[in-house]
Structures are given as C-alpha cells and as structure tokens.
N, C-alpha and C positions, 0 to 999 in steps of 0.2 A: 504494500500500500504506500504511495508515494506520501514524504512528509507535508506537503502543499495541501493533501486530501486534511489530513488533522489538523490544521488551520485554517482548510475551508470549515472544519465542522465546527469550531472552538467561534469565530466568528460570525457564522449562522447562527447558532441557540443565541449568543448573544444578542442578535437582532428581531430573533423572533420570541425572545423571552420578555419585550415588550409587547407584543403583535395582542397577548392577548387582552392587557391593558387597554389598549389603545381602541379594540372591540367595545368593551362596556362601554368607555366614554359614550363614543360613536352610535350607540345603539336609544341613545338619550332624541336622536335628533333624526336618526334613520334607519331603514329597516332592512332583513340582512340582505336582499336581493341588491340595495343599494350599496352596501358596505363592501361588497362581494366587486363590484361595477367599480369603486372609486377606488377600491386597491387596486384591482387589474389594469383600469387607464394610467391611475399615476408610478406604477410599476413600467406599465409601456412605455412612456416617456422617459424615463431612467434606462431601461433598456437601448433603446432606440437614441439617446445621446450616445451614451455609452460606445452603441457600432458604429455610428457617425467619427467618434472622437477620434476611436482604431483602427477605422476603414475595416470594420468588418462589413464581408459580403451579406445581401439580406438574401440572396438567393429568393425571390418570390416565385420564381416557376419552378425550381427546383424541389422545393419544399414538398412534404406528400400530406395537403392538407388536409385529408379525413382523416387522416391519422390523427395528428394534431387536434382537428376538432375533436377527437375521441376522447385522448389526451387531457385535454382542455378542459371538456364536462367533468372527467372522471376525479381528474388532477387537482384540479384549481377550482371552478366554479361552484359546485356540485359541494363539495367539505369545504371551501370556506361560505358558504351563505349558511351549512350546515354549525358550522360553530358557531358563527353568530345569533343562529335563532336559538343553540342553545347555553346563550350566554343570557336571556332573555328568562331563562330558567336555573340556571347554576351562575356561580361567583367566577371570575376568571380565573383564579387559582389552581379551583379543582378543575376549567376545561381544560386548562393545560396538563393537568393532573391524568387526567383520561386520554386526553393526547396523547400519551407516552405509551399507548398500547399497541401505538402503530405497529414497531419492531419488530412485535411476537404476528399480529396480520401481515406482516410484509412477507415474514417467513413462511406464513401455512398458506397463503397465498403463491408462491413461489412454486413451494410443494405441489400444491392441489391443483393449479392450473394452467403453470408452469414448466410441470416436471423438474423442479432445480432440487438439489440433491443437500440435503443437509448435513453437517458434521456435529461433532461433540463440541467442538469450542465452538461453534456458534451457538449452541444451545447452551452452553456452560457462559458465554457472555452475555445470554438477554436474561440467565438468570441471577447472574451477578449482577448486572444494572437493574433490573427491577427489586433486588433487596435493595442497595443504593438508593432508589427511590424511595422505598418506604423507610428507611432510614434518615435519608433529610429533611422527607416530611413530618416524620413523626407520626406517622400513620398508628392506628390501635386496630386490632378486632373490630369490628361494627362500626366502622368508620365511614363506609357507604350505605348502611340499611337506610340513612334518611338521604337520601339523594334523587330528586324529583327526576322522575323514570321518563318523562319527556325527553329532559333535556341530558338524561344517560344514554336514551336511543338514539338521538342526534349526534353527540358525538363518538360512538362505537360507529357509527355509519359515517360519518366524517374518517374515522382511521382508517377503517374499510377502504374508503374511495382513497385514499392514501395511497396504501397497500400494495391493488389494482394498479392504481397508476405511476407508480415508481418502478412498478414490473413493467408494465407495457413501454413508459419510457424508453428503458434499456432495450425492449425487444424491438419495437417500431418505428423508432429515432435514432439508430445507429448509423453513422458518417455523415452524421448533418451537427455543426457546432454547436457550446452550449448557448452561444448568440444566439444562433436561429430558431432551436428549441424554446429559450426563454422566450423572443419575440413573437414565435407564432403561437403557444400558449397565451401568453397576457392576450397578445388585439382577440385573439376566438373566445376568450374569455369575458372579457369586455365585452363585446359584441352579444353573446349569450345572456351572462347575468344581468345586462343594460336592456335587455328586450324585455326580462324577464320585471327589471325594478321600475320603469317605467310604463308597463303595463300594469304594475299589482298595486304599487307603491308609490307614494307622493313625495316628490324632493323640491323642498325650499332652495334656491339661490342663497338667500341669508346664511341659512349656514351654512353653506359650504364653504364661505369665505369669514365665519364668526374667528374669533380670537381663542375661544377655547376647542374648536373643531379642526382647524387648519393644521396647526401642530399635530395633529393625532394620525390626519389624512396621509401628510405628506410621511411620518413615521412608518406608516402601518402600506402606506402605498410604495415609496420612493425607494423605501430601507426595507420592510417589510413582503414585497414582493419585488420591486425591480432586483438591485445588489441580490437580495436574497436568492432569486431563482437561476439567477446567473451562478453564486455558488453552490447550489443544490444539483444541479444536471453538470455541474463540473464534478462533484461528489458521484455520480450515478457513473458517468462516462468512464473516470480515473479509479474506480472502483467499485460498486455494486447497490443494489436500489436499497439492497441490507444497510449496509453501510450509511448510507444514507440517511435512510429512516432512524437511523440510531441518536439522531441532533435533538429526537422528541423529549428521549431520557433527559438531554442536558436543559432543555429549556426550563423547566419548572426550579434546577437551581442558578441558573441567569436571571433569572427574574427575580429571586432573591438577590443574587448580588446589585441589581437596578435598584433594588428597594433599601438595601443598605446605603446605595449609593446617595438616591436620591430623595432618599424619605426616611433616612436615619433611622430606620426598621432595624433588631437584631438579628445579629447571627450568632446561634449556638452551635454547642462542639458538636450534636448532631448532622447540623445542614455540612459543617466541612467535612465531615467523616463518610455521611452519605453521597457526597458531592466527590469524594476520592474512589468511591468504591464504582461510583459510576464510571468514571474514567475507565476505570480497568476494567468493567465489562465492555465499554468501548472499542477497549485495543483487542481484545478476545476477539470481538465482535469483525474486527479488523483484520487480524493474522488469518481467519476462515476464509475471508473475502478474498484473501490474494491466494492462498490455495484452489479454491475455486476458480478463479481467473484464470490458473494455472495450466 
C-alpha cells in the first residue's frame, strides 16, 4: 500500500469528521434532497478548478457515462440525502457512529456480489477497529436499544449504498483518472439530487447566502465532497474500495479532535487509546489490500 494512500486516508476522516456537523446545521434551513444538491454542485466546482489549475483532461466522450450515473445514484446521491434525513432523527455523532459500519458492508458486499476473496487480517482489522471504536466512544451494552429505528434504517442503507458503490467504483471506472471519476460523479449527482430537491422541496435564496449557512455549505460542499472525493477514488484506485471505506472508522475520532479543537470539548485516555487501536486495524486492514492486489 503506497505511503501517499495513508495520508490520503488521515486527511479525508479529517475532512469528513466535520461533514456530519455541518449536516444538522444545514438541515435547520433545508431539506436532504437539497443538502444532497449543494454538496454535489459546490464539490463540482472544486473539482472542476482543481482540472482546470493541472490541465487535467475532462475526457467528456470518453467517459462511460451510465456507469457513472450508476455510480453516482448509488455512491453519492442516494447515502448522502440518506444521512441527512437521518440526521432529522439521530444527533450527528451517533450518524457518524453508524457510519463506521461501512467497512464490514464493503467487505460482505465484495464477497457476495463480487466474488472478492477474503483473508484473516482483513477480518482481524475490521475487528480490531471496531473495538477501537467502541473504545473511544465509550460505548456500554444497551447503548443503541433507544435509537429511533427511522433514522437506524437510513443510515445502514446509506453504508449499504456505500459499500455497492466503492465496489462498483473499482470494477466500472478502471483507466479513467481520479479527476474524471470525481467530476463525473458530482455534475450526475447534482443533476439527480437537484431534480429531485426542486421538485419535493422549497429553497430560499436567503439562505443560501445567510452568515450562518454559507460557512457550513462551502465546508461540507468545497472540502467535504470536492478535495474529498478526489482523495477517496485516489484511495480506491492506489489500493482497494476496503481500504477505503476504512476512513469511516477514523471519522467519529476526527470529529472529536475538531471538537477539542474548536469547542474546547474533552478528550479522555479512552478517545486516544480507542483512536490508537483504530489505526492499527487500519494498517491490518491495509497489509490484506496489497496482498490482494497482489
């Protein structure tokens, strides 16, 4: 696994361990088909400087655009309008918290309709980051029996479409860069969930441009899918959709270090001890990847 891939991963959770913050805000003033619609636009434009700045090729006839739109529903559209209606029902903490279940979908996913073939340290890594996880949380026995089952079904269906499409990524989008990938995910995207908010859903101008929305837009759009997705399918490409999915684990302790940051919230010896132990299912999670690639 190249060193570049564990910087792109260290990076990402950093970026999307606000994403789910930035959700609640945002849910105050819009609804998720729109939420869904202003990340994918203001990610495209980030994208889309981005190839301009490197003279990266956009290849538009090149591109195998059902894919993409496949891609695109499955990937992007589809789980993020999905986590935000169920942030409308859970606290952003725990979505991120159920978020982390991708890893173990990406895998039986891979399995089942894939055919990809599993090993012991990958299973020995998603089970050392998910104690890490429950480790920095603090999690107890009966930690989930009160968790409003709406918004539990939304987001196991949100990792789901994850899952799916971290696999199909790899299988459908091979020899096409992670430029073109990112770009033509966000515009199908955009395009999809913007059909989708403007016919269900009412959007004010006011806020899109408020003082307290703007910041969150441009976090959760610019950082949050542009930068993001560019390093996410450089992650899939340089090593495996496993691999990749595994940035779910670190988010929920990025978001604790944002909250120490910026909101002089604690950190105890459990969030670093859970937060080390993740790592190291990480690299597990890592060393199977490049044998499998192998």
């Amino acid at each position: 696994m190249p060193r570049l891939a564990y910087i792109a991963l260290i990076l990402l959770s950093l970026i999307w361990g606000g994403s789910f913050y930035f959700m609640k805000i945002l849910l105050n003033d819009f609804g998720p088909w729109t939420i869904s619609f202003l990340r994918s636009g203001c990610g495209l434009i980030v994208v889309t400087a981005v190839m301009l700045a490197f003279r990266k090729p956009f290849g538009f006839r090149t591109i195998p655009w059902l894919s993409v739109i496949v891609m695109a529903s499955i990937n992007t559209a589809i789980p993020w309008t999905l986590i935000a209606y169920s942030e409308t029902h859970l606290s952003s903490s725990l979505a991120s918290i159920l978020n982390a279940a991708t890893p173990v979908w990406t895998i039986v996913v891979g399995i089942a309709l894939f055919r990809h073939k599993s090993t012991r340290n990958q299973w020995i890594g998603v089970g050392v980051a998910t104690i890490g996880l429950l480790v920095l949380l603090g999690i107890k026995p009966g930690s989930f029996i009160s968790v409003d089952p709406v918004g539990l079904v939304c987001m196991i269906g949100a990792t789901i479409c994850y899952a799916i499409g971290s696999q199909l990524s790899k299988k459908l989008l091979t020899g096409y860069s992670m430029y073109q990938i990112s770009f033509g995910t966000l515009l199908t995207s955009m395009v999809g969930s913007g059909s989708f908010a403007f016919a269900t859903e009412s959007i004010d101008a006011a806020d899109l441009v408020s003082a307290s929305n703007l910041p969150m837009i441009i976090g959760l759009g610019a950082f949050g899918s542009g930068f993001a997705y560019i390093l996410f399918y450089y992650m899939v490409q340089k090593g495996s959709a496993e691999f990749a999915s595994m940035v779910t684990y670190l988010v929920p302790g990025t978001a604790l270090i944002w909250g120490f940051t910026l909101l002089d919230e604690e950190i105890k010896w459990n969030m670093l001890l859970g937060l080390f132990i993740i790592l190291g299912g990480v690299f597990l999670a890592g060393r199977k990847s490049r044998k499998m690639a192998g």
